[in-house]
Residue, then its C-alpha position, 0 to 999 in steps of 0.5 A: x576612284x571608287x574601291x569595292x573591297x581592300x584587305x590583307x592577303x598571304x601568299x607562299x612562293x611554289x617554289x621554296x616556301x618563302x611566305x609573303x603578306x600582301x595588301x590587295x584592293x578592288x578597283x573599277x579599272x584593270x590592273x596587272x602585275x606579278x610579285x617574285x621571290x626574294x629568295x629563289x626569284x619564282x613567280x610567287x604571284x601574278x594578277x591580270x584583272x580588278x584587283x591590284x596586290x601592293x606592299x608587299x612584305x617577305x613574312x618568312x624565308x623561303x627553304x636554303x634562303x641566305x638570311x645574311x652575308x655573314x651566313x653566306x661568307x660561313x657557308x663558303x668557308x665551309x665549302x672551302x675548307x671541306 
């Protein structure tokens, strides 16, 4: 199959500001997906066309993203304890 164009692509989730690079790549045929944040589950990308986005890889969390269980067990006792 041919290919026209490939790169590299970022993208930041409208919702928390999670940042995220992309691999995208012209195709003859149509492609159609959507890319949702890890962190908030937003639509961060959605595409309907000849380019196709994949591997996807978060760059940066988005805002009040728990990096770790171990973040997410002291938050609790926080709550618990307050």
């Amino acid at each position: 199959m041919a290919t026209w164009d490939r790169g590299e692509k970022e993208f930041t989730c409208p919702q928390c500001g999670a940042v995220y690079e992309c691999t995208y790549e012209d195709l003859p045929s149509r492609e159609r997906g959507k890319q949702e944040c890890e962190d908030c589950g937003a639509t961060v990308h959605s595409w309907n066309g000849s380019r196709d986005y994949e591997d996807w890889k978060l760059i940066r969390h988005g805002r009040g993203a728990v990096k770790s269980f171990g973040s997410l067990l002291t938050a609790q006792s926080s709550v618990k304890k307050g």
